[in-house]
Backbone as CSV, one residue per row, in Angstrom:
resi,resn,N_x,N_y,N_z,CA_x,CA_y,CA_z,C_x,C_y,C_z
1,UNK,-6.678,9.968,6.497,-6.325,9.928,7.901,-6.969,8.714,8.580
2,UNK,-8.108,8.033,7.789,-8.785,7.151,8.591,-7.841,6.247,8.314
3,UNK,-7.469,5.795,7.064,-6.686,4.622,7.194,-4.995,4.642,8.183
4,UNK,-4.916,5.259,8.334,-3.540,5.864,9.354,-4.181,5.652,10.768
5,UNK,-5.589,5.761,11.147,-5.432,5.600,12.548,-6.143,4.408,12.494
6,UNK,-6.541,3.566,12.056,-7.051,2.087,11.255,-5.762,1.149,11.786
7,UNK,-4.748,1.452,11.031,-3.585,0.606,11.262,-2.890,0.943,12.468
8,UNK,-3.113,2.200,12.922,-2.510,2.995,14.868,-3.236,1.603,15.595
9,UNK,-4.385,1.580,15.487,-5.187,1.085,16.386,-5.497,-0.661,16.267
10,UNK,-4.882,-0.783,14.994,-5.148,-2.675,15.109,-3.642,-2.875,14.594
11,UNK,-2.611,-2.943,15.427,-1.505,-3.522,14.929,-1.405,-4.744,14.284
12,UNK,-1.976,-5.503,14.521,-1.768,-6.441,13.881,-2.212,-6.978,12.452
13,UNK,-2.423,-5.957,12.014,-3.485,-6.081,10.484,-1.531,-6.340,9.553
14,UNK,-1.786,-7.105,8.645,-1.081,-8.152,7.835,-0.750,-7.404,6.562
15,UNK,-1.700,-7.132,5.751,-2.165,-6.451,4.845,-2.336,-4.491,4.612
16,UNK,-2.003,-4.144,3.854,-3.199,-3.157,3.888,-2.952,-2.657,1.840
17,UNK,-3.998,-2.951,1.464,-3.810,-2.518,0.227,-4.272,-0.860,-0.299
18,UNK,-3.158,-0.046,-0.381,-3.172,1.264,-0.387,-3.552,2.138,-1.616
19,UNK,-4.732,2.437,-1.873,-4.967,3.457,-2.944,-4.404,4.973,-2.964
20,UNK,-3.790,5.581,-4.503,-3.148,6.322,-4.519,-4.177,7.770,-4.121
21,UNK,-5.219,7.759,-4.550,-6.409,8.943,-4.282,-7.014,8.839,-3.193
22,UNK,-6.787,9.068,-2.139,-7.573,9.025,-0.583,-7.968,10.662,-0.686
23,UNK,-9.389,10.452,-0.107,-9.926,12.012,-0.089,-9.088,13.206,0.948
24,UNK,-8.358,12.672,2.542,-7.487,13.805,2.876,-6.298,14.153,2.582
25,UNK,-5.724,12.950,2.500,-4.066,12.520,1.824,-3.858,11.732,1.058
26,UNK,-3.017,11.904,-0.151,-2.794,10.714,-1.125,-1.712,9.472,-0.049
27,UNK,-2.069,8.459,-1.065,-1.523,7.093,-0.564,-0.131,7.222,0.173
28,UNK,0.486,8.002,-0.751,1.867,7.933,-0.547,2.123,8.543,0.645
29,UNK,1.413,9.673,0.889,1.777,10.333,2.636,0.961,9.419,3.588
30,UNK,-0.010,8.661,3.433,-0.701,7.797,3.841,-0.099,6.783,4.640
31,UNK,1.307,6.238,3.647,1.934,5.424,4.160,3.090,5.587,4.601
32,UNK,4.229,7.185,4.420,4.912,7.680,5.118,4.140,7.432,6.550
33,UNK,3.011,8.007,6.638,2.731,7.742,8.367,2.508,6.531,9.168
34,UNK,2.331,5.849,8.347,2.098,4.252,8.938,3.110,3.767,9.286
35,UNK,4.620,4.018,7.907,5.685,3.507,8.673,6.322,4.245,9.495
36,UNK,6.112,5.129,10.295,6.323,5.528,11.577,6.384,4.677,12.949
37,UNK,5.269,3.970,12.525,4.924,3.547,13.770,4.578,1.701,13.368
38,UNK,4.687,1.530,12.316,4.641,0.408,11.387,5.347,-0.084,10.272
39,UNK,6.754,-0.743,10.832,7.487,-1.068,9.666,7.393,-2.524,9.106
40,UNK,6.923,-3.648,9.711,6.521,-4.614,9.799,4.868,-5.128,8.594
41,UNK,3.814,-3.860,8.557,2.784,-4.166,7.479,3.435,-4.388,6.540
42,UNK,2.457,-5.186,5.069,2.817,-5.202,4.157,2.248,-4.359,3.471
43,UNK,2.680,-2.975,2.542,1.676,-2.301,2.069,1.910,-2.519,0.599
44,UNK,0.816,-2.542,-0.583,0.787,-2.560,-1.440,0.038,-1.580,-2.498
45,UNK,0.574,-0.702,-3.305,-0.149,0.764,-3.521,-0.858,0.091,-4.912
46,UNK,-2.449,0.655,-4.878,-2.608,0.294,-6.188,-3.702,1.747,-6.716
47,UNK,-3.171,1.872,-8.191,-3.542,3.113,-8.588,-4.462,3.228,-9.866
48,UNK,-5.243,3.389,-10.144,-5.455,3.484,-11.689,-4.867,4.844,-12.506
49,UNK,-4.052,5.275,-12.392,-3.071,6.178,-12.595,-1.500,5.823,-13.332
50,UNK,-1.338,5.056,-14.594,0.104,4.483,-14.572,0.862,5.905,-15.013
51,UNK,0.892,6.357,-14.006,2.064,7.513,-14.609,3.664,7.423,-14.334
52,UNK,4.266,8.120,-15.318,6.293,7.374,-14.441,6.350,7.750,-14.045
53,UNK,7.022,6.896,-13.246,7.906,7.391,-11.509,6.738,6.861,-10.619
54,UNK,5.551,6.653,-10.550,4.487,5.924,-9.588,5.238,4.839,-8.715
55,UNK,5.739,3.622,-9.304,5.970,2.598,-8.684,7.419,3.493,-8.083
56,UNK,8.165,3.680,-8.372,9.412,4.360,-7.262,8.887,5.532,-6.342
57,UNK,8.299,6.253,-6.628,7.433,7.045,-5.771,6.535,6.329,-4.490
58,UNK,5.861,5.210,-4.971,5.442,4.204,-4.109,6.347,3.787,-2.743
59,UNK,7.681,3.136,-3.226,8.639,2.609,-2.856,9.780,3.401,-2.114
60,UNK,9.493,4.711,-2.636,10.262,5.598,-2.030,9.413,5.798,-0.672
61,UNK,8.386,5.959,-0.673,7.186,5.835,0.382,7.160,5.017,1.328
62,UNK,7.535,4.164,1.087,7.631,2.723,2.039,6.647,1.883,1.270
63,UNK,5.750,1.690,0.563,5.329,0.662,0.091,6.163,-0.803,-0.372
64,UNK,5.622,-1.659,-0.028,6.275,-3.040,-0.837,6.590,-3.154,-2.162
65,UNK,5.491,-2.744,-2.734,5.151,-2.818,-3.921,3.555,-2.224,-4.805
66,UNK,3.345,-2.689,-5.735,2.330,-1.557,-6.293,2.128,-2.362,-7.419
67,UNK,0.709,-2.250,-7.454,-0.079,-2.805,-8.732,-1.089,-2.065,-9.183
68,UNK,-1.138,-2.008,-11.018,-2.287,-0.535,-11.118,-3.073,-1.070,-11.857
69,UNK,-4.465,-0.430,-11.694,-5.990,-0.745,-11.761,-6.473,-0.967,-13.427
70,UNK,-7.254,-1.582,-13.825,-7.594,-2.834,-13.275,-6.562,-3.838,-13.051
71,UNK,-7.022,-4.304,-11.710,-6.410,-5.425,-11.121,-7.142,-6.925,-11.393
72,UNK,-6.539,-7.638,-11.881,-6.870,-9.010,-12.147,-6.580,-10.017,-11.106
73,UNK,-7.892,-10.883,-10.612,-7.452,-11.612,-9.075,-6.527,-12.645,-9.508
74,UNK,-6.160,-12.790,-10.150,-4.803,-13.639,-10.119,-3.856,-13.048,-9.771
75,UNK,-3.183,-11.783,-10.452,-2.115,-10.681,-10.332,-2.210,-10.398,-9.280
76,UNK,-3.401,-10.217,-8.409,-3.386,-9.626,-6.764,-3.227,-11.034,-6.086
77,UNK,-3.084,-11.930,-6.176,-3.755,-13.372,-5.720,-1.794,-13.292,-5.483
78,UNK,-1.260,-13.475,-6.480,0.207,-13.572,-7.020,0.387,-12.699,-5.903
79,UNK,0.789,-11.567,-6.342,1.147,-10.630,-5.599,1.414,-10.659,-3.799
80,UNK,-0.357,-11.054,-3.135,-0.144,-10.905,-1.969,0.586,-12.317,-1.443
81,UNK,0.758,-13.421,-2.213,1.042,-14.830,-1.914,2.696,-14.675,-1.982
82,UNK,3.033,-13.773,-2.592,4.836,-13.077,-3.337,5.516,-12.647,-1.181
83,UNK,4.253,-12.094,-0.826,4.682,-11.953,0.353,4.405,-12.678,1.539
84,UNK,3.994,-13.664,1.909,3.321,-14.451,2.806,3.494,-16.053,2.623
85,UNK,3.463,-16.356,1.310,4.494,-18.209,1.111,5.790,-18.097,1.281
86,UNK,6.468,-17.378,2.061,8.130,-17.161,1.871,8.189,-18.579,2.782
């Protein structure tokens, strides 16, 4: 819930890189609520969890996209640059 009223309260945050295990709500309802009121963030789910159906589950969610743990700073480097050098 913190990260849901995190992004309520600073619209303008660019980013938000979304973990699938949040202690009140997992990621994915996490970010159903954000895009409520936020369709414009870029969210990116990352999990150490590769189970199937994750990344469409993600996406079905509203996430951008999704990268799973360990993350290598190039692959995240890539990734967040995939959305922001357009």
């Amino acid at each position: 819930m913190e990260a849901v009223e995190f992004c309520r309260t600073n619209p303008d945050i660019d980013l938000v890189l979304m973990d699938v295990q949040l202690p009140d709500l997992n990621g994915f309802e996490a970010t159903r609520q954000i895009r409520e009121f936020n369709k414009e963030v870029v969210i990116i789910t990352q999990t150490a969890d590769i189970l199937t159906g994750d990344r469409e589950k993600a996406i079905k969610a509203g996430c951008n996209d999704y990268i799973s743990k360990p993350i290598g700073k190039s692959a995240l480097l890539s990734l967040i640059q995939s959305y922001f050098n357009k």
